[in-house]
Backbone bond lengths (Angstrom), bond angles and torsions (degrees), N, CA, C in turn:
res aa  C-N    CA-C-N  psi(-1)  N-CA   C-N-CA  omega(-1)  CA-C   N-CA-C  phi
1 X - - - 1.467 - - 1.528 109.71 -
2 X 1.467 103.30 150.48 1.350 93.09 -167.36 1.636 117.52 -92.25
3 X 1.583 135.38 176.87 1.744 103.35 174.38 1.452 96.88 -78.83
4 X 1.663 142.83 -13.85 1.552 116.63 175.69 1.656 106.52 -59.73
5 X 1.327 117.44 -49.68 1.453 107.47 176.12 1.191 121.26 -64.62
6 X 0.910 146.87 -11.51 1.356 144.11 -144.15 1.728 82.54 -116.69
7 X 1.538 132.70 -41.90 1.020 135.83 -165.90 1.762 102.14 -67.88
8 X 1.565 104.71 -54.61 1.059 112.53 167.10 1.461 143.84 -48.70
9 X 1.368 90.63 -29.08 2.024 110.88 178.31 2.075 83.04 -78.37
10 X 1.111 130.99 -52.14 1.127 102.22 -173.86 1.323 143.88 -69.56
11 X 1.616 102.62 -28.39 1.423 111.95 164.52 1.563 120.96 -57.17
12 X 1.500 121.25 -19.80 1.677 146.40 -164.04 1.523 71.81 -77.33
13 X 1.363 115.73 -59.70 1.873 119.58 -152.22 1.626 113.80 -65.43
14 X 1.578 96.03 -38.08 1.550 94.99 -159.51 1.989 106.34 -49.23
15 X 1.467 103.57 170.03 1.552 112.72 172.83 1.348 117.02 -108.15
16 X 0.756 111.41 144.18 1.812 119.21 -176.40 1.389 116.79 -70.74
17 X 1.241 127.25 131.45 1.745 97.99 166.71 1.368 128.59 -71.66
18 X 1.367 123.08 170.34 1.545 134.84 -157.79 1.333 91.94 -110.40
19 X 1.086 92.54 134.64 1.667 117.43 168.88 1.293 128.96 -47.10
20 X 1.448 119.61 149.93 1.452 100.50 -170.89 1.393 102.87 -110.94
21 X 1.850 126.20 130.84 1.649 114.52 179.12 1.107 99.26 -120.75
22 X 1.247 118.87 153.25 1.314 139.05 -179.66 1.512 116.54 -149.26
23 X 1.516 123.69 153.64 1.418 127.96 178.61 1.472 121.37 -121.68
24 X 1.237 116.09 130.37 1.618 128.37 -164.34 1.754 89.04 -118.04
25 X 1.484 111.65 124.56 1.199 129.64 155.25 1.640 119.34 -35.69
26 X 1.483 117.68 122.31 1.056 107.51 175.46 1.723 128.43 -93.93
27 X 1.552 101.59 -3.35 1.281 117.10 162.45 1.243 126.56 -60.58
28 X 1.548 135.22 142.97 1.636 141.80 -161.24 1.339 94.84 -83.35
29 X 1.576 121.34 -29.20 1.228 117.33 -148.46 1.676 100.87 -94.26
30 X 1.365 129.60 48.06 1.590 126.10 -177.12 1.744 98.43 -78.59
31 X 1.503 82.36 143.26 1.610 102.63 149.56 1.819 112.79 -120.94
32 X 0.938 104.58 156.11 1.809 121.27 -179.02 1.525 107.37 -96.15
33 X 1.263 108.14 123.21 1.805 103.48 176.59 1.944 89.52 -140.50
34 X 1.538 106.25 108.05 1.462 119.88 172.91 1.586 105.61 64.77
35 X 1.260 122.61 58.17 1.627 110.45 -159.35 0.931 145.60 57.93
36 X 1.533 122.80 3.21 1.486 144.76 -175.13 1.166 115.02 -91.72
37 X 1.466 150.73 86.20 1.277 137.37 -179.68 1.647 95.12 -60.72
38 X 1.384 105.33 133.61 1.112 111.05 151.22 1.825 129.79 -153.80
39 X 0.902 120.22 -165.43 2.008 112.04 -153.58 2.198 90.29 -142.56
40 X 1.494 81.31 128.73 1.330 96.06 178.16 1.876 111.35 -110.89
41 X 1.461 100.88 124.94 1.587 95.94 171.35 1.292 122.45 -129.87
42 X 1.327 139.58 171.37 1.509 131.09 -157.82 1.407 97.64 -161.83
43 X 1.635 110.57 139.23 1.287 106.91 177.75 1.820 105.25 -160.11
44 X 0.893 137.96 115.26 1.472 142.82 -108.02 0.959 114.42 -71.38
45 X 1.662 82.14 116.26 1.304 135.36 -142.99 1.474 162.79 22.00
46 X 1.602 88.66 36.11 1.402 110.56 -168.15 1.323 108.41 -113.96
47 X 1.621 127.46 98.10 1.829 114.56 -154.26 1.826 80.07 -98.04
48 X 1.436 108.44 157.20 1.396 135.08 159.39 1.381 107.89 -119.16
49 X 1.324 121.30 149.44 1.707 120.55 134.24 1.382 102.19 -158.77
50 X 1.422 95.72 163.39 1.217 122.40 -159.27 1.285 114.65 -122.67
51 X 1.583 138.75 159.86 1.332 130.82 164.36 1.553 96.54 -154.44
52 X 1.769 111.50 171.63 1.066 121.79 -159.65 1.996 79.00 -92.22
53 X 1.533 99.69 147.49 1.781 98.72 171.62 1.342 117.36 -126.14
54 X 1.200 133.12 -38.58 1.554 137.53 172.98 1.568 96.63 -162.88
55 X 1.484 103.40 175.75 1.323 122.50 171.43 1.643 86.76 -125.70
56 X 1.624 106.98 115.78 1.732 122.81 -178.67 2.095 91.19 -95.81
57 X 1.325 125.96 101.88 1.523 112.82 160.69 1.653 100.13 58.37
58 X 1.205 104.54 -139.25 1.155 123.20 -169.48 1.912 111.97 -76.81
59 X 0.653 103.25 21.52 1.641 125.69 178.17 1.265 138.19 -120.89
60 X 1.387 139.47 161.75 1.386 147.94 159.74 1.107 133.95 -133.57
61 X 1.471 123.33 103.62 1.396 141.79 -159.67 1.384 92.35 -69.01
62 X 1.367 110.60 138.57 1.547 111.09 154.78 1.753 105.95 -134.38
63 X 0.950 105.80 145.01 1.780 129.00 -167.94 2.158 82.14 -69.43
64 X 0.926 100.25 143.45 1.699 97.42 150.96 1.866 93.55 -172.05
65 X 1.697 105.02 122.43 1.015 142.14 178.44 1.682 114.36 -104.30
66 X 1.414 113.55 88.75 1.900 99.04 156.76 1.407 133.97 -125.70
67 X 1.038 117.29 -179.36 1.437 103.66 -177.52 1.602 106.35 -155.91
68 X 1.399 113.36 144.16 1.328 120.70 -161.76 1.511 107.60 -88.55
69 X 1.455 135.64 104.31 1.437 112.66 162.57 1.563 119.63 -116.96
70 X 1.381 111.65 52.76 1.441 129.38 166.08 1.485 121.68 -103.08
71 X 1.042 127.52 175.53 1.473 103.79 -146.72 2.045 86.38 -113.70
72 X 1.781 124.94 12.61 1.023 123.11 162.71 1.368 104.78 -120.59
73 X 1.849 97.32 152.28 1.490 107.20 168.35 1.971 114.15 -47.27
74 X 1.271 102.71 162.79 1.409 132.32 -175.62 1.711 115.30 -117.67
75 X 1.510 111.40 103.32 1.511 84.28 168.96 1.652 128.94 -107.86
76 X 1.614 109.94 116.23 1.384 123.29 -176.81 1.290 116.11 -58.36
77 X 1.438 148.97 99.29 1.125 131.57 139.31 1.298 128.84 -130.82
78 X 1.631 98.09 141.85 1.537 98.26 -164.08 1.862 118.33 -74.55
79 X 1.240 108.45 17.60 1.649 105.06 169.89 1.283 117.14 -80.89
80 X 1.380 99.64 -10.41 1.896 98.63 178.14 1.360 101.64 -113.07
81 X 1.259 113.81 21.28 1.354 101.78 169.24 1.891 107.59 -93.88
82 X 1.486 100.80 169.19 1.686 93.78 -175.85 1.333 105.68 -157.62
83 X 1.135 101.15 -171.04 1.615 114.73 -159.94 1.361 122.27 -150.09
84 X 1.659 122.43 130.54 1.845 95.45 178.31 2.114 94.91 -146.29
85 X 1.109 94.37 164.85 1.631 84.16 171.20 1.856 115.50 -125.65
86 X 1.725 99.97 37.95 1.055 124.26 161.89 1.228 124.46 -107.63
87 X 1.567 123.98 103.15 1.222 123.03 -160.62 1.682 124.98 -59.09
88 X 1.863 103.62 -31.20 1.151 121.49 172.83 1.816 114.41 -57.52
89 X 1.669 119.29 -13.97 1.324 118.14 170.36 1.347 134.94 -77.81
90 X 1.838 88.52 -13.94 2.105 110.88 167.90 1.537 107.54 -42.18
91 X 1.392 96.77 -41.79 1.951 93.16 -153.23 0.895 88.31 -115.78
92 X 1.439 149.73 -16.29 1.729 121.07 162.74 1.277 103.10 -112.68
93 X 1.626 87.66 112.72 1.637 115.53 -176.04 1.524 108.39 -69.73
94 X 1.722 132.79 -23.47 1.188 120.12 165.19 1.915 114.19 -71.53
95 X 1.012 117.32 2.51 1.200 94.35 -165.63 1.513 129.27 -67.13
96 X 1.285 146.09 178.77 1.622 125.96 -166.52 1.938 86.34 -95.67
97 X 0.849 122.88 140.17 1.423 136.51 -178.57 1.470 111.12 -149.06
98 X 1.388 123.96 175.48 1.424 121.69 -158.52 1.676 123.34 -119.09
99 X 1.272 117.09 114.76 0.961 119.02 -157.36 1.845 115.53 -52.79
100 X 1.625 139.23 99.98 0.978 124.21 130.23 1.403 139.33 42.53
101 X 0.984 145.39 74.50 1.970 146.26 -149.12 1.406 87.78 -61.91
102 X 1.214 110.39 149.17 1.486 127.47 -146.34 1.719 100.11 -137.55
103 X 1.537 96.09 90.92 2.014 111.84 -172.70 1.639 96.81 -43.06
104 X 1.280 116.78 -50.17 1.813 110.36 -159.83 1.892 96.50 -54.69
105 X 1.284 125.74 -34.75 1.751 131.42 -175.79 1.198 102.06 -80.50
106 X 1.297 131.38 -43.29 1.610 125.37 178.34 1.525 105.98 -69.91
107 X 1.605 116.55 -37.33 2.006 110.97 -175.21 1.695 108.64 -55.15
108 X 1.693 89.41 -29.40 2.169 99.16 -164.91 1.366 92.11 -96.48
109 X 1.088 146.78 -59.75 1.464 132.04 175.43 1.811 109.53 -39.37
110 X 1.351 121.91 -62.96 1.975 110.51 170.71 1.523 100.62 -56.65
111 X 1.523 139.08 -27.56 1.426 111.54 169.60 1.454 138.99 -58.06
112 X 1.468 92.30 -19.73 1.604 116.73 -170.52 1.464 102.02 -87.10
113 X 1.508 109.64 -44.98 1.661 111.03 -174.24 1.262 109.62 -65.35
114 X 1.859 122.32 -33.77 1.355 106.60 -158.74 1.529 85.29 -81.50
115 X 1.003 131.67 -40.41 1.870 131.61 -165.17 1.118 113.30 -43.54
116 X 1.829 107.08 -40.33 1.434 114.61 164.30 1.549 123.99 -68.27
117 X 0.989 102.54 -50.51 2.004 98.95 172.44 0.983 114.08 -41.88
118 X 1.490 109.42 -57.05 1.471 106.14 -164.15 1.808 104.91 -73.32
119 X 0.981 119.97 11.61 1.525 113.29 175.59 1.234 120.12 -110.12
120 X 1.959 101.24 -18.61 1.029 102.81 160.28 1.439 127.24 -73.36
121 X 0.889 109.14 -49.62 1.689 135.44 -178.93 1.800 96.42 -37.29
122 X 1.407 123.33 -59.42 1.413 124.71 -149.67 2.012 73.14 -92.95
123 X 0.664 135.84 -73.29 1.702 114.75 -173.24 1.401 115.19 -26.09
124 X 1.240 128.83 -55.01 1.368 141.28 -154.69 1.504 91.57 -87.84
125 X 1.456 150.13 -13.49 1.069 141.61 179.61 1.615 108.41 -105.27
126 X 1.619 114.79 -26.03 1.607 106.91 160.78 1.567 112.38 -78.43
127 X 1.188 109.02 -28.06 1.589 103.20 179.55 1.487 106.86 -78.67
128 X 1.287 141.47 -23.60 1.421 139.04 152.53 1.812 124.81 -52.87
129 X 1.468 98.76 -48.11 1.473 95.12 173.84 1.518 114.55 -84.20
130 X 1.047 124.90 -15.81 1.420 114.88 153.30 1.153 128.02 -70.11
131 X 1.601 117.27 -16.50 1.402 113.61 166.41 1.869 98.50 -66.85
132 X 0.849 91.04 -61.58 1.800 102.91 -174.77 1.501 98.97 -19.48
133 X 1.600 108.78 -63.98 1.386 113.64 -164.83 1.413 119.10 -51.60
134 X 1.253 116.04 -58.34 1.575 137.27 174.76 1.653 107.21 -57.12
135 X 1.442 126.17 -30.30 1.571 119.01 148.63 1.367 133.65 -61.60
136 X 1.440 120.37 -34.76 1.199 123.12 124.35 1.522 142.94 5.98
137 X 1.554 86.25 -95.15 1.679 109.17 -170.78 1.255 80.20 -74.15
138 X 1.569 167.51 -65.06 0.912 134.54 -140.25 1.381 129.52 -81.98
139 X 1.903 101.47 -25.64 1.960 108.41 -179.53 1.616 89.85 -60.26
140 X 1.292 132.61 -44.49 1.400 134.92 -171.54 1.481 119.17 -47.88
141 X 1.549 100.76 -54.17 1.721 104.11 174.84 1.616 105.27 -71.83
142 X 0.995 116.07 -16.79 2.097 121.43 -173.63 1.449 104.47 -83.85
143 X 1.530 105.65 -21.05 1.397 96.82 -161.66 1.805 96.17 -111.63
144 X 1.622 113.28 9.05 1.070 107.26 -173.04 1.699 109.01 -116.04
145 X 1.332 105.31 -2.44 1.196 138.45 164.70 1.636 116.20 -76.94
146 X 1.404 102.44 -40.80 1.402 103.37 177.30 1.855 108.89 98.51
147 X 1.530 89.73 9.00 1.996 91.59 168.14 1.509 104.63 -123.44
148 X 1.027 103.66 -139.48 1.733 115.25 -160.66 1.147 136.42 126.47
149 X 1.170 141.24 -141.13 1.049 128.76 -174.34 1.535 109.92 -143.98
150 X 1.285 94.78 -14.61 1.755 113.03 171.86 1.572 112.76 83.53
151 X 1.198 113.66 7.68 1.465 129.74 -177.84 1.628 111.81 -134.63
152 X 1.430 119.95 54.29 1.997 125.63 -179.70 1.425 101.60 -50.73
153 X 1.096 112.36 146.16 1.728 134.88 166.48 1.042 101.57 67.01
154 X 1.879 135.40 22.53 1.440 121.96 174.30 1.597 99.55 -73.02
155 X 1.351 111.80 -58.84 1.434 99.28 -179.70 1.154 143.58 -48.30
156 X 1.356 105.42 -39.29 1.555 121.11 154.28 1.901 125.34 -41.01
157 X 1.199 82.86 -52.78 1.802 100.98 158.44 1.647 103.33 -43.10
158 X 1.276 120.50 -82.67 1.099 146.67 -141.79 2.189 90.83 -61.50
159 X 1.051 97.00 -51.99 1.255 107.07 -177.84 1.246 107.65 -52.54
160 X 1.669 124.08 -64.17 1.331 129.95 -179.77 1.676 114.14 -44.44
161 X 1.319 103.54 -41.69 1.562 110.95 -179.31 1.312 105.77 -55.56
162 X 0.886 116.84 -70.09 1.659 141.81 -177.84 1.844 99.35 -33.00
163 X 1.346 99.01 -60.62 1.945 92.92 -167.94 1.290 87.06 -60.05
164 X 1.317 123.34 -72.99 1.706 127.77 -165.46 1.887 98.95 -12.91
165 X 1.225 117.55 -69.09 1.508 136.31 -146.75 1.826 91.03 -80.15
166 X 1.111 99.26 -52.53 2.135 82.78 163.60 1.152 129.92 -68.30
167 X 1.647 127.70 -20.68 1.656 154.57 169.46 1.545 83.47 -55.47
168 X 1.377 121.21 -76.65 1.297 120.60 -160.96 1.438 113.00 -69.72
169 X 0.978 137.55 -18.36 1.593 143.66 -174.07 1.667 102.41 -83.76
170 X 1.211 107.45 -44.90 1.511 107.40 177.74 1.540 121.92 -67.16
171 X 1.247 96.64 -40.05 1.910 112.28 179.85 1.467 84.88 -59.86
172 X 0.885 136.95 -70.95 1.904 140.98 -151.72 1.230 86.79 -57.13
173 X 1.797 132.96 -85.31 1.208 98.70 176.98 1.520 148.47 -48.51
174 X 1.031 128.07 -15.94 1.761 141.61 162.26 1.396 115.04 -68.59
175 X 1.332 113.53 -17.36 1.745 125.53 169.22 1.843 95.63 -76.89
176 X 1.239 92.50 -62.57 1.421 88.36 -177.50 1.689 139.65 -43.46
177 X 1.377 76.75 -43.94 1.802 102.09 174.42 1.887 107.56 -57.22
178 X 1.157 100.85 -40.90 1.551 125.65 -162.68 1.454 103.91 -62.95
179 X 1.549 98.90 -62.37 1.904 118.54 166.55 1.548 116.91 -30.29
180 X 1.635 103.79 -64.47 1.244 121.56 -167.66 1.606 107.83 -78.34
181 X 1.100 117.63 -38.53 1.762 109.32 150.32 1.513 139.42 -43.82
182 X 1.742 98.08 -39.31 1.291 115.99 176.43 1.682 107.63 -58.99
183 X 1.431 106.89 -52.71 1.232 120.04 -165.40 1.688 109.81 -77.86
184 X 1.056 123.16 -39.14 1.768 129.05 172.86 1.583 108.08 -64.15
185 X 1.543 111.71 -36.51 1.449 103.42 -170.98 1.631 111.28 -83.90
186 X 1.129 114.92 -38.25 1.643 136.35 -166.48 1.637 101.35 -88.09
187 X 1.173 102.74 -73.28 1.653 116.21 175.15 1.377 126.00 -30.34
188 X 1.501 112.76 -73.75 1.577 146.58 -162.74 1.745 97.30 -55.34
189 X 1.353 100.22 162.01 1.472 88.12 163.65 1.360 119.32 -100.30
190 X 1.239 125.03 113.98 1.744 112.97 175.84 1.348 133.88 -63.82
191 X 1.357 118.56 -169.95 1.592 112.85 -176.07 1.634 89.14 -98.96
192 X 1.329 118.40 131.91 1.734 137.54 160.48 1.232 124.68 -145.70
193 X 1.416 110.99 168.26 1.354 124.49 -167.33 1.489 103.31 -100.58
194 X 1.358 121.61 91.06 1.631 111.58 162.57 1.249 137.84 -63.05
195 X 1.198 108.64 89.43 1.904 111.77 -178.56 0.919 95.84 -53.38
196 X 1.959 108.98 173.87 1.302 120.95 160.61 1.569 129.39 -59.19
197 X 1.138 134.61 143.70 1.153 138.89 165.57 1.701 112.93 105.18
198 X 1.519 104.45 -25.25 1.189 118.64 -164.89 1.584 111.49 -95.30
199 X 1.567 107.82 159.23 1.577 112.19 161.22 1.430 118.39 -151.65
200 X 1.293 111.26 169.46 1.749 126.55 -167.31 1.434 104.81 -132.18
201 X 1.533 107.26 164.45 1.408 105.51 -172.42 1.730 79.15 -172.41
202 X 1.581 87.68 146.83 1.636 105.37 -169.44 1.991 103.53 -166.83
203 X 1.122 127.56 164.22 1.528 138.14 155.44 1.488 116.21 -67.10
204 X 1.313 144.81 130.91 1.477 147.37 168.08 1.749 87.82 -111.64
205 X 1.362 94.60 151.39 1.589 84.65 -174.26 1.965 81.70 -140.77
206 X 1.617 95.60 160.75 0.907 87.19 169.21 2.181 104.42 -168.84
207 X 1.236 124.36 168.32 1.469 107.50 -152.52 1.191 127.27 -67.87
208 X 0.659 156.40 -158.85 1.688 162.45 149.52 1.542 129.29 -90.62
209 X 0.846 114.02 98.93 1.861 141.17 -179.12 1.539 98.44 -62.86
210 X 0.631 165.33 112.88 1.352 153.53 123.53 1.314 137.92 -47.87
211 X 1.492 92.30 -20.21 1.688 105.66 168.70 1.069 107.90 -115.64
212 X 1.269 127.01 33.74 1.691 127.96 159.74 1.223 123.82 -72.85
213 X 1.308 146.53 127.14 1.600 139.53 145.06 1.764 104.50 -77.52
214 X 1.180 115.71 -64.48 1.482 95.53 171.68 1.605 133.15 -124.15
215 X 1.038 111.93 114.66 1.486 121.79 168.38 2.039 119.79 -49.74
216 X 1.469 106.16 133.68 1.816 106.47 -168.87 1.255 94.58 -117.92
217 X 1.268 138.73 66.83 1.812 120.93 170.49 1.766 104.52 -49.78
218 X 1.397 108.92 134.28 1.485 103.49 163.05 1.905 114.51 -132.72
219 X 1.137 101.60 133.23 1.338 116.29 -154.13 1.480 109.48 -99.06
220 X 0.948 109.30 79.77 1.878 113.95 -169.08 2.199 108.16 -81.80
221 X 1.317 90.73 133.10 1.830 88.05 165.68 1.595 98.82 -136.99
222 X 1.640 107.19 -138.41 1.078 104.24 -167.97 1.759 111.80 -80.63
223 X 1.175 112.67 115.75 1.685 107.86 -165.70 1.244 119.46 76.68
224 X 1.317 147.82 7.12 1.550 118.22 -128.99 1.724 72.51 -160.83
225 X 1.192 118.31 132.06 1.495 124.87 146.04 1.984 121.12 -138.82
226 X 1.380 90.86 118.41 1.319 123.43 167.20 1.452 130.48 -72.83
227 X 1.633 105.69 98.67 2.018 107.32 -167.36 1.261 89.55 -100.14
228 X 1.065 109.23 152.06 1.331 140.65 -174.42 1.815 126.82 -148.51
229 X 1.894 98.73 90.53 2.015 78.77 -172.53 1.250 99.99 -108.92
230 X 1.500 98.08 158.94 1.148 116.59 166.44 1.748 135.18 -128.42
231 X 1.223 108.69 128.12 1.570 110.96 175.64 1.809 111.55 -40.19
232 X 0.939 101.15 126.46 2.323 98.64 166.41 1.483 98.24 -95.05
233 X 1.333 119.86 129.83 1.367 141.06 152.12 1.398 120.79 -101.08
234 X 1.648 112.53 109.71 1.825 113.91 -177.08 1.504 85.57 -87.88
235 X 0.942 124.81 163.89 1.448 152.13 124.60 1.348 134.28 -132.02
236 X 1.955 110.94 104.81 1.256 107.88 177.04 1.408 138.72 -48.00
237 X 1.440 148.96 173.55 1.327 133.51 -173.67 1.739 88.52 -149.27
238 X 1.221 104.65 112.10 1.401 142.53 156.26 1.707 100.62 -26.08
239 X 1.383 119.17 137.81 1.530 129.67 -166.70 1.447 97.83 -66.61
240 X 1.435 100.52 -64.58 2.088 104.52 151.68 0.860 166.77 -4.32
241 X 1.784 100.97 -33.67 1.123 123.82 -160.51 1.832 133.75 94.05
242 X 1.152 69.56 -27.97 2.183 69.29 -163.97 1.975 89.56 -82.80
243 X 1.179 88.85 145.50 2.117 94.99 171.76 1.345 102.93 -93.32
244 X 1.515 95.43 177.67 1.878 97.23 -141.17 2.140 80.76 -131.30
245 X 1.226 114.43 133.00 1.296 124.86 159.13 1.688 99.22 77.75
246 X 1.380 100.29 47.39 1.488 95.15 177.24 1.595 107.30 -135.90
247 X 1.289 104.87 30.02 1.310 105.86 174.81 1.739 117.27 -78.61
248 X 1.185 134.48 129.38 1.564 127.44 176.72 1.588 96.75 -83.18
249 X 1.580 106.10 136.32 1.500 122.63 178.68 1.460 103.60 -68.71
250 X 1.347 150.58 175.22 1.110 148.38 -136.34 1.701 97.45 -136.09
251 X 0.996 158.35 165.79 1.430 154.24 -125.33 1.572 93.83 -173.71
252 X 1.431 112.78 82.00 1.542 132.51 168.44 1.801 98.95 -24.14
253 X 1.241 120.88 120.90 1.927 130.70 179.00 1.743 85.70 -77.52
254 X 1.518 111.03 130.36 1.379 94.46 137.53 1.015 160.38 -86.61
255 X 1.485 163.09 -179.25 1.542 155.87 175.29 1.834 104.24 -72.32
256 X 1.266 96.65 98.95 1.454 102.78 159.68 1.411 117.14 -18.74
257 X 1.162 133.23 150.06 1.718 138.57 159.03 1.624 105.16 -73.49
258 X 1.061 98.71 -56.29 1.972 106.53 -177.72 1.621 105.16 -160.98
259 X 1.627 92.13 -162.54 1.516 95.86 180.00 1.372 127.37 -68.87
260 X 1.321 95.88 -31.31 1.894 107.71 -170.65 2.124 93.02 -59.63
261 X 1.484 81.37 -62.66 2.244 88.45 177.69 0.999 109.74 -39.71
262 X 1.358 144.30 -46.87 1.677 134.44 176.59 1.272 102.85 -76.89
263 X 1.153 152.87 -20.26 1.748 151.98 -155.52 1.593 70.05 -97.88
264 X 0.911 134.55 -73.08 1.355 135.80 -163.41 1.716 124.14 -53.08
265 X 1.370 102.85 -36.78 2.036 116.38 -164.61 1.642 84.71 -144.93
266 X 1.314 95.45 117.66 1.962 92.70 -179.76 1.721 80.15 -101.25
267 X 0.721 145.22 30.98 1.529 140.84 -154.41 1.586 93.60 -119.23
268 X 1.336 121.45 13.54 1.497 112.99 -171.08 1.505 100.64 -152.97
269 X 1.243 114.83 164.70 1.579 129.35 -176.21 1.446 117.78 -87.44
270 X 1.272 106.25 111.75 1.583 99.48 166.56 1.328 135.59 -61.68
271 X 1.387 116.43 121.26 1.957 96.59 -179.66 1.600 99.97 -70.72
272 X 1.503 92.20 168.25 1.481 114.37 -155.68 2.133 99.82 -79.79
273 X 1.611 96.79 -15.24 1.701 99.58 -168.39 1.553 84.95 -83.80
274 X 1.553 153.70 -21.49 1.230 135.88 -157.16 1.691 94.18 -128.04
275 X 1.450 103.49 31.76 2.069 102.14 153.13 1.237 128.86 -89.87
């Protein structure tokens, strides 16, 4: 093959980057906490709010903050929380909508995967050094015979290489596992008991729509459900690097009144009769 093809088979290969989505509150009533628009609601006496927090992979973090000021416990859990990308499901709180990815099934699903790696990992490294061994014992009997292959300890080589490169393939995945534990157990929001006086705050995550215009988080506790919509914003990302349709349009200055109005708002144009 030639390097134009070979150049070409790779450009065929490369991957595109993934889009970036994000959700903007569709409520008037935002407040900003660290760049976060986000929307506060209360309903007696149990305030929530929420904000959009990252898009994790195949996911969407959402911030959800509450706090109990009734004089009984609250019980938080995010299995009754839900999700729809029908806007008409905001305001009818019975509607059937979709349950929310559920951290306690994602912590036991990575328990299961790492149990498996690691079983794979220590199999695939006795079944490697026993290859080793039996390459071994055999240049020995070949070479005691007076044949061979004219190349001793290649296999042995070959073997050692080999575990090394599954040793390392497994750790990377077990890093991974490790990450995504870190982040579901610490991160996520868990199931708790909100006493009085007190509050919690955690990520609910949940998948990525691609054909959404609007996202409905709804935030259920004891009695009490909290809708929440939100606008979806895609933005493609250029092979390049640079993102595509994210330019802000420019905000027409107006014509000053006089001098005192510009001494006052430099944010506007002076006419040329009051220079």
């Amino acid at each position: 093959m030639t390097v134009a093809a070979m150049l070409a088979l790779l450009g065929s290969a490369c991957a595109t980057p993934a889009s970036l989505i994000s959700l903007q509150p569709t409520s008037p009533q935002v407040i900003w906490v660290e760049g976060h628009p986000a929307v506060l609601e209360e309903q007696d006496g149990v305030k929530v709010a929420v904000a959009f927090d990252r898009q994790e992979g195949a996911n969407l973090g959402i911030r959800v903050e509450l706090e109990n000021d009734t004089d009984a416990a609250v019980e938080v859990d995010p299995r009754l929380f839900t999700y729809s990308s029908r806007a008409s499901e905001c305001v009818n709180t019975f509607a059937t909508t979709t349950p929310i990815i559920d951290p306690e099934t994602v912590l036991t699903n990575l328990a299961v995967q790492e149990s498996r790696e690691q079983a794979a990992a220590k199999n695939e490294q006795v079944f490697l050094e026993t290859l080793a061994i039996l390459s071994v014992a055999g240049d020995v009997a070949a070479s005691a015979r007076g044949g061979g292959t004219g190349h001793p300890g290649e296999g042995a080589a070959l073997a050692a290489s080999a575990a090394d490169s599954s040793a390392a393939a497994h750790e990377n995945t077990l890093s991974s596992i490790t990450a995504q534990r870190q982040m579901w157990s610490s991160t996520a929001l868990r199931r708790n008991t909100l006493f009085p006086a007190r509050g919690l705050a955690g990520d609910v995550y949940l998948p990525v729509d691609a054909d959404a215009r609007i996202v409905c988080l709804q935030v259920r506790t004891t009695g009490r459900v909290f809708s929440f919509p939100f606008k979806q914003t895609i933005t493609p990302v250029a092979a390049d690097g640079d993102m595509e349709s994210t330019a802000v349009p420019a905000v027409p200055r107006r014509t000053c009144g006089d001098r005192k109005d510009f001494d006052r708002n430099r944010n506007c144009i002076l006419p040329p009769n009051a220079r």
